[in-house]
Each structure stands twice: as structure tokens, then as C-alpha cells.
C-alpha positions as CSV (number, residue, x, y, z in Angstrom):
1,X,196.0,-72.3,239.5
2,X,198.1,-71.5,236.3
3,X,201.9,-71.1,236.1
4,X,202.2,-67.9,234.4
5,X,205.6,-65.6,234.3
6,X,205.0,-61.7,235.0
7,X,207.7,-58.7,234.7
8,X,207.1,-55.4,236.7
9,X,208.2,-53.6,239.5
10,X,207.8,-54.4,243.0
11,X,205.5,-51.5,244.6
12,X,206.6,-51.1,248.6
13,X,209.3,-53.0,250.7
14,X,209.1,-56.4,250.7
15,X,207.5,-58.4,253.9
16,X,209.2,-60.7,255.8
17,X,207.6,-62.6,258.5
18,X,207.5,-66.2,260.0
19,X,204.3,-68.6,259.8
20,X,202.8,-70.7,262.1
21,X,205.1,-73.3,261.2
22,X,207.7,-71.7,262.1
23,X,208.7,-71.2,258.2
24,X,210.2,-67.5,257.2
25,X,208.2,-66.8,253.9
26,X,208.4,-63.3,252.1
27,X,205.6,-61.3,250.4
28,X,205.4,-58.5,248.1
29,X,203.1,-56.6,245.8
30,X,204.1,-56.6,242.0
31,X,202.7,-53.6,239.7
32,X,202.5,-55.4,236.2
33,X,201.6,-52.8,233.3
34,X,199.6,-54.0,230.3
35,X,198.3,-52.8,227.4
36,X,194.6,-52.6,228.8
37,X,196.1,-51.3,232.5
38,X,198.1,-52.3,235.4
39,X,197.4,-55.5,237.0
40,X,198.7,-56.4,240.5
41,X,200.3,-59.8,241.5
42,X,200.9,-60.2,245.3
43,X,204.0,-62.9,245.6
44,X,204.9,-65.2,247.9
45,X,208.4,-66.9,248.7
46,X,209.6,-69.2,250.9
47,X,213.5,-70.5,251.2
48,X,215.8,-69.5,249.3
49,X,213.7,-67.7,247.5
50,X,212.3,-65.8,250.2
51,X,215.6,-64.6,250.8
52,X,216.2,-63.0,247.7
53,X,212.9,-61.6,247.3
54,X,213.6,-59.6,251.0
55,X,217.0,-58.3,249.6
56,X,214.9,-56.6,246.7
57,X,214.5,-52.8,247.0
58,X,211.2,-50.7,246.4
59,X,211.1,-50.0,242.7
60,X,212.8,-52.7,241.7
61,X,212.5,-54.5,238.3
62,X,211.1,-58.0,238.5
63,X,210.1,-61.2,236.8
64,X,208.4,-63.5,238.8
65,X,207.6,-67.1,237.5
66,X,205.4,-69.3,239.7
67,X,201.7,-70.6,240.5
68,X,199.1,-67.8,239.8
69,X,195.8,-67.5,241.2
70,X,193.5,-64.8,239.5
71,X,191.1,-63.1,241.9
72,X,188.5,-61.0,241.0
73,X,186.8,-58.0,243.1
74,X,185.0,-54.6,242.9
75,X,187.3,-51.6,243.5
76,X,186.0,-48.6,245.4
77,X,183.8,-47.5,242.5
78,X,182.5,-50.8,241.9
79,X,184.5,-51.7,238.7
80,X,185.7,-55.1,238.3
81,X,189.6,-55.5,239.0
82,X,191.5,-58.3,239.3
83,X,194.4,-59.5,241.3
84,X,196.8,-62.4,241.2
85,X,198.3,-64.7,244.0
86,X,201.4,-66.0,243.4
87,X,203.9,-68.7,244.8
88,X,207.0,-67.7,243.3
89,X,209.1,-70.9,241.9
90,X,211.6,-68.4,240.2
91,X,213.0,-64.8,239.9
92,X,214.9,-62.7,238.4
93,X,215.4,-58.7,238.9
């Protein structure tokens, strides 16, 4: 895991359900353009943060600072992508 900060824009509504804890958390998908192509970080909140990141609209700007996970797969065509999980410490949008 690596704490990394990302800026982008949040692709789809934001997520909110309730674990097995009984916990509220919030998840979204983050479209993060780069020079080499777009890389997707899929955030997750809980608290107060959670709570903010649910208010967030579709298309919204975003920076997202928190623990990264990098992830790497095969997409349909069997080219290597990559995608981050993220627990989100800290926004901003």
C-alpha cells in the first residue's frame, strides 16, 4: 500500500451502502487522466468522509488523498491495465 494523492473526476454516482458491521462506507470510481492514458482509482470512504463523498455529483472534480493499492489485469483485448484501490483519508472537490 502507498499513500499517493490523485485529481480527476468522479465517473458515475457515488455508492452508498452499509457493511456487515453495520458501518455506512461510500464508494466511487475516479477517472484520473495522465500523460500515458487514463487510469482508474476506485475510492473508498467511511465517516465523515463517506458523507461527503455521497454528496458529490457525477462529473465532479476531485482530489482524493489516501492508501492506494495498484492492481494489475488484462482488459478485454488482453492488454495490461491497471487499477487502484483507495481508502480515502482526505478530499477535496
Amino acid at each position: 500500500m502507498i499513500r499517493a494523492l490523485a485529481t480527476g473526476t468522479i465517473y458515475g454516482d457515488p455508492q452508498t451502502r452499509t457493511g456487515k458491521s453495520g458501518q455506512p462506507f461510500t464508494t466511487v470510481k475516479v477517472k484520473v487522466d495522465t500523460a500515458e492514458g487514463v487510469v482508474w482509482v476506485n475510492v473508498i470512504a467511511f465517516g465523515e468522509q463517506s458523507e461527503a463523498l455521497a454528496a458529490l455529483p457525477a462529473n465532479a472534480a476531485i482530489s482524493v488523498l489516501g492508501k492506494a493499492t495498484p492492481t494489475a489485469w488484462l482488459d478485454k483485448t488482453g492488454e495490461p491495465a491497471l487499477v487502484y484501490r483507495w481508502w480515502l483519508k482526505a478530499l477535496s472537490a
